[in-house]
C-alpha positions as CSV (number, residue, x, y, z in Angstrom):
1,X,-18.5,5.8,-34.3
2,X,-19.2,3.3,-31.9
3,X,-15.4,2.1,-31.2
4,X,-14.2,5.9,-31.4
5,X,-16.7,6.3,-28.7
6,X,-15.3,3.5,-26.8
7,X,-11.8,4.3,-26.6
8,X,-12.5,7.9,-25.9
9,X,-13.9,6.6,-22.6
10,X,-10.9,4.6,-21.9
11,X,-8.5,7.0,-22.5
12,X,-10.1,8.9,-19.7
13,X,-10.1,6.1,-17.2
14,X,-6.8,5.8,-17.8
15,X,-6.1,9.0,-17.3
16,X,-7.8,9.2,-13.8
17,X,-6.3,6.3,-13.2
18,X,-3.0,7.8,-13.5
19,X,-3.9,11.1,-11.8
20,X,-5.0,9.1,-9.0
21,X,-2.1,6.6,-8.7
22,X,0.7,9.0,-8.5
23,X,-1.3,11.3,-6.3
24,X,-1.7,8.5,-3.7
25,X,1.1,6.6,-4.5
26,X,4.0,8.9,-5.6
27,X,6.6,7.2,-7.4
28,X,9.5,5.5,-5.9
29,X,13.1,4.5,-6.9
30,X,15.6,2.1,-5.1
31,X,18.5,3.5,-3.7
32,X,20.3,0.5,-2.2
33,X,19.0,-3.2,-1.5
34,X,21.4,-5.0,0.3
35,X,22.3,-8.4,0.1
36,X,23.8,-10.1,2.9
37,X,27.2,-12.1,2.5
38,X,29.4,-11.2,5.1
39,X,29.4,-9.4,8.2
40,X,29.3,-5.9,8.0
41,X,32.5,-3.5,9.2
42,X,31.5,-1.7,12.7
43,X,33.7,-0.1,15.0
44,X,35.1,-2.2,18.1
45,X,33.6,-0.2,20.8
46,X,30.2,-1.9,19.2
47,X,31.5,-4.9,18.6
48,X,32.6,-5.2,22.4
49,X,28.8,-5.1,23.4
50,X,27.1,-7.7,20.5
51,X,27.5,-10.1,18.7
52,X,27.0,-10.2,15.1
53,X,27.5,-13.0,12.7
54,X,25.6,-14.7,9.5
55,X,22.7,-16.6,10.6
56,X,23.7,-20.6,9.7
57,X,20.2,-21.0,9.1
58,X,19.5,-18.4,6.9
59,X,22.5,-17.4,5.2
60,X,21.4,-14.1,3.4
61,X,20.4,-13.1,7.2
62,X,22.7,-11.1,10.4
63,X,22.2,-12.8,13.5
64,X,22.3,-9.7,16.3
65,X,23.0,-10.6,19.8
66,X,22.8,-8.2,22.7
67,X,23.0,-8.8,26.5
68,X,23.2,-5.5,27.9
69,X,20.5,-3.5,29.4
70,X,20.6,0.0,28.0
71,X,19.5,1.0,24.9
72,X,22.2,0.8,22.0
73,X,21.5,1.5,18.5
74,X,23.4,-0.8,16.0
75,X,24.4,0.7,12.6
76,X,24.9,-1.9,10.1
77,X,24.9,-0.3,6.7
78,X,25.5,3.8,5.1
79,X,24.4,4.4,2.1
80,X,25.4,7.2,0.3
81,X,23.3,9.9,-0.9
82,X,23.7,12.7,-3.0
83,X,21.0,16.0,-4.2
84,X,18.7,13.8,-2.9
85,X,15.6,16.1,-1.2
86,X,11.9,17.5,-0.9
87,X,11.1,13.3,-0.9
88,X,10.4,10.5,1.1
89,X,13.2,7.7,2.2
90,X,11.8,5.0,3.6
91,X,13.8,1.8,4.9
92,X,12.1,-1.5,4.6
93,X,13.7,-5.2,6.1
94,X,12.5,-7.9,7.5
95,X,13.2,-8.9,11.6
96,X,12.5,-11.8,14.0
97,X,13.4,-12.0,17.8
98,X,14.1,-14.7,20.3
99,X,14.2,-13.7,24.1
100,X,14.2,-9.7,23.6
101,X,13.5,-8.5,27.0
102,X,12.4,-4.9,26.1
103,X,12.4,-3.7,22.6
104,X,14.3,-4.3,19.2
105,X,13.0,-2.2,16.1
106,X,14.9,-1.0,12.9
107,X,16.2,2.5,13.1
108,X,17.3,4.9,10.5
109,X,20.2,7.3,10.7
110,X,20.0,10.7,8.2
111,X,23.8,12.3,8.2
112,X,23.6,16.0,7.1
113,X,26.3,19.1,6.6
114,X,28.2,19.5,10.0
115,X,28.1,16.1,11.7
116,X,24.4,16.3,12.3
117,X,22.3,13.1,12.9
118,X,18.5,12.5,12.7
119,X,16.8,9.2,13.0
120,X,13.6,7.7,11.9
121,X,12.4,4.4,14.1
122,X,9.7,2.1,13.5
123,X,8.5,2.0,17.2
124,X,5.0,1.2,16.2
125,X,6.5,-2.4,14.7
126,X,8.8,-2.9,17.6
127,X,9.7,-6.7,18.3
128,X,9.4,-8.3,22.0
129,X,9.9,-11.5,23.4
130,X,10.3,-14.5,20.7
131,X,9.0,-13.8,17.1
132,X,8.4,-14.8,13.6
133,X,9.8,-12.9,10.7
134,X,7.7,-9.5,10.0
135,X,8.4,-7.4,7.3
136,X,8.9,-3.0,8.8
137,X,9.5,0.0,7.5
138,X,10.4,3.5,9.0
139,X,10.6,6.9,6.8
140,X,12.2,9.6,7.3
141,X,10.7,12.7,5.4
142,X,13.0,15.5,3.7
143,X,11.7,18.8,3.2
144,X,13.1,20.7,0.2
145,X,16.8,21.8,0.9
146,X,17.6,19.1,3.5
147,X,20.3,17.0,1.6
148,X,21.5,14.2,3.5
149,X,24.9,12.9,2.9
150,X,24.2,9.3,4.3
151,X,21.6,7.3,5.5
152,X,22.4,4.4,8.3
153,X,20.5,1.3,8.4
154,X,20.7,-0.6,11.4
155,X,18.5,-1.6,14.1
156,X,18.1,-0.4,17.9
157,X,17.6,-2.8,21.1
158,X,16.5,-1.4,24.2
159,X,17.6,-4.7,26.3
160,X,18.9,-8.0,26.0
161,X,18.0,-10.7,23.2
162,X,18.6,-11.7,19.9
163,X,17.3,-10.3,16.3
164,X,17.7,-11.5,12.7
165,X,17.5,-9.1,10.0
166,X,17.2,-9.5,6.3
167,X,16.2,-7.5,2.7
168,X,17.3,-4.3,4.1
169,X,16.0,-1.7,1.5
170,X,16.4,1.8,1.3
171,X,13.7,3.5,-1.3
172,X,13.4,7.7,-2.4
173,X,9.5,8.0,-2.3
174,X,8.4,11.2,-3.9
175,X,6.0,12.1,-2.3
176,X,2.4,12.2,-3.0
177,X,-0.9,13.1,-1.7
178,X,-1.3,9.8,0.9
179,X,2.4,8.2,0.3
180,X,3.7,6.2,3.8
181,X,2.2,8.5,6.2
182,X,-1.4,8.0,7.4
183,X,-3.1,4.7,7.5
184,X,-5.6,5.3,4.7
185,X,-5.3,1.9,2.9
186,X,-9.0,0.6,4.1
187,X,-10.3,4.0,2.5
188,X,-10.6,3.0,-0.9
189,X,-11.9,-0.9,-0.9
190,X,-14.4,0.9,2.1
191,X,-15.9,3.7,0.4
192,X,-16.4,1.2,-3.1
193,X,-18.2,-1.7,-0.7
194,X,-20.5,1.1,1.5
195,X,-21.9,3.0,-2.1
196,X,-21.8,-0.6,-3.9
197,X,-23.9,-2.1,-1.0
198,X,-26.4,0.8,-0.8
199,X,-26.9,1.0,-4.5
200,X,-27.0,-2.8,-4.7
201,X,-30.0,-2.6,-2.2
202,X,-31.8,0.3,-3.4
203,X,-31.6,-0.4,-7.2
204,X,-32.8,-4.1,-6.6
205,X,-35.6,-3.1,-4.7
206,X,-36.2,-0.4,-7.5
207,X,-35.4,-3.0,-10.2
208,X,-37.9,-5.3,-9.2
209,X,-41.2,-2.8,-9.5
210,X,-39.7,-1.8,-13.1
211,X,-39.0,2.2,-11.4
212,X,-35.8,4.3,-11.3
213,X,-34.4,3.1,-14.6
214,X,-32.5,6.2,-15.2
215,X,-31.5,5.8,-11.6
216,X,-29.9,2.5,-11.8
217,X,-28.2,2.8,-15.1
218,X,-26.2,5.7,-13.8
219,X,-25.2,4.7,-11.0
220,X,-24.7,1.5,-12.1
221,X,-22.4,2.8,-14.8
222,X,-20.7,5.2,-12.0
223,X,-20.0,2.0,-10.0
224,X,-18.2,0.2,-12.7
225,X,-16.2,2.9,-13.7
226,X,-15.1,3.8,-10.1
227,X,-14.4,0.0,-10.2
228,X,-12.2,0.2,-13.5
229,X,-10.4,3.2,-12.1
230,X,-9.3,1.4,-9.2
231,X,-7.8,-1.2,-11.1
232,X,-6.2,0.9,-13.5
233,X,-5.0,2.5,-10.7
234,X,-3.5,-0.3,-8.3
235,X,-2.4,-1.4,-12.2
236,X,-0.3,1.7,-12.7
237,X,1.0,2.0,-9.2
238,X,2.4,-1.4,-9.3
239,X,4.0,-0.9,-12.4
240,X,6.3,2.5,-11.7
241,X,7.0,0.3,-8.5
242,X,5.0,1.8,-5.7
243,X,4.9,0.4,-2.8
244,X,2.8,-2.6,-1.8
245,X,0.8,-0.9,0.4
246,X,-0.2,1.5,-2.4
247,X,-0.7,-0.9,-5.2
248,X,-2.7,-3.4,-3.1
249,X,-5.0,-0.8,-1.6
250,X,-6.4,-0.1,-5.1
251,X,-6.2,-3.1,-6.8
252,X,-8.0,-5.5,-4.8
253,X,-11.5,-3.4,-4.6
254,X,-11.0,-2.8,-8.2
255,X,-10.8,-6.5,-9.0
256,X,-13.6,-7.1,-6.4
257,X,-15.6,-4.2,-7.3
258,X,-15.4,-5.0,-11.5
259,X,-16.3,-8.4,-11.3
260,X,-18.8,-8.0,-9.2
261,X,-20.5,-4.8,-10.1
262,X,-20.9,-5.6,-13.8
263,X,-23.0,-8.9,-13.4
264,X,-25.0,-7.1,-10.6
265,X,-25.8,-4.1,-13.3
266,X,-27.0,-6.5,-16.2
267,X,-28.8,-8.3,-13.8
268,X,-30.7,-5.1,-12.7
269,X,-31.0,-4.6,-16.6
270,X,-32.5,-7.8,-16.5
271,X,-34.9,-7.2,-14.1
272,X,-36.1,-3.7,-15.2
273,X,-36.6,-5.3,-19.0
274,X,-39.0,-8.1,-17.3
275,X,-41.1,-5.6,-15.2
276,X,-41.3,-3.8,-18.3
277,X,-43.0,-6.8,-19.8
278,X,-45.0,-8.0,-17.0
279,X,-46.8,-4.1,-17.4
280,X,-46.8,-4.3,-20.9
281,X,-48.8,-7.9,-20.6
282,X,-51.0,-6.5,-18.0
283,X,-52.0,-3.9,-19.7
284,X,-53.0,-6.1,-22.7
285,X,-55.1,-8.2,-20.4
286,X,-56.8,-4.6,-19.2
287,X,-57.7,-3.6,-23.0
288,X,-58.7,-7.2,-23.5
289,X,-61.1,-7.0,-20.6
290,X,-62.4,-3.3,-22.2
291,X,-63.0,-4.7,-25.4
């Protein structure tokens, strides 16, 4: 009965869990991921204005050099796409700078029906000046019946310099409750350490004077199965292949919040069962002294 019992409850953990993960996460599937040999055709009227060549000291990296002083966006790779809609595409690579005057950031081109061209640009993780390799990402977001034909993958420099680029990725995100957009990854590991700090407080103090027992063993229950359905859920999401940002976001305060919430609760236990018996022994000292 006991084990029935058991498992009952973990099926619905895991079954939040899920519900959770792709709700926040969404589920995402790799379109392209590019691995860099050679350098990539463009057209000579580019060519005329950079240079472009594979880094010697990196070899599965572009070298980009630019020394004009208008902005130029630099197409390196199109992807083909086909009934691909109501979703997500994100690009992801990796870029450094040396000496970039202005701005250099990675740039996205969506082709649709009739020659039209939209872009998505990751000016909030735009490189200036000299720079160590940081991983970026821009998405553009499709609405259902926008069907791109192509997406471009390049990179933009608003003045002189020079950029490497590398693990250029291009990923269909369906899209789900919080997936890319919105900066919501402190929200989870936040709300679990707030609730799990107030609790911790108010049931020790509770714990102590042997009151609130039905108080503390519900919410300390709540708090380790918020805990488990964090992990399950950063679990889940990192198995279907969601993005780290997802993944992470839930799996850390799960781990944190399991390992430490459960030896908190038995303590509490602990501490409720000895003020138990300290009233229990002083009321045997207060019938001793009757008798």
């Amino acid at each position: 009965m006991k084990y029935n019992v058991t498992i009952r409850w973990i099926s619905v953990f895991v079954m939040c869990a899920a519900s959770v993960g792709m709700a926040f996460g969404g589920y995402a599937a790799e379109l392209a991921n590019i691995t860099i040999d050679q350098v990539p055709q463009l057209n000579e009227q580019l060519m005329s204005l950079i240079s472009v060549e594979v880094a010697a000291d990196d070899p599965n990296s572009l070298k980009i050099s630019y020394n004009g002083n208008q902005a130029l966006s630099i197409p390196l790779y199109t992807i083909p796409l086909k009934d691909i809609d109501n979703c997500t595409l994100l690009y992801n690579a990796e870029i450094r700078a040396e000496s970039v005057s202005s701005k250099a950031y990675i740039e996205m081109l969506c082709l649709f029906e009739g020659g039209k061209e939209y872009f998505s640009r990751a000016l909030d993780n735009a490189l200036t000046g000299t720079g160590d390799w940081r991983s970026v990402k821009t998405p553009f977001f499709l609405k259902e019946g926008e069907q791109p034909s192509a997406a471009r993958l390049g990179i933009r420099m608003e003045g002189p310099g020079t950029v490497w680029i590398r693990n250029l990725q291009l990923l269909q995100m369906e899209t789900g409750l919080f997936t890319v957009s919105g900066n919501w990854q402190w929200l989870p590991g936040t709300l679990l350490g707030v609730f799990g700090g107030l609790f911790g407080g108010l049931a020790g103090s509770l714990a102590s004077r042997g009151r609130g027992k039905g108080f503390i063993q519900a919410m300390g229950l709540f708090m380790i199965a918020c805990s488990i359905i964090l992990l399950a859920t950063g679990f889940i999401l990192l198995m279907v292949g969601a993005l780290w940002s997802s993944w992470y976001a839930f799996l850390l305060p799960g781990v944190i919040g399991t390992m430490v919430m459960i030896p908190i609760y038995r303590n509490l236990l602990c501490q409720l069962q000895q003020a138990e018996l300290r009233r229990m022994k002083a009321m045997d000292v207060m019938d001793g002294d009757i008798r």
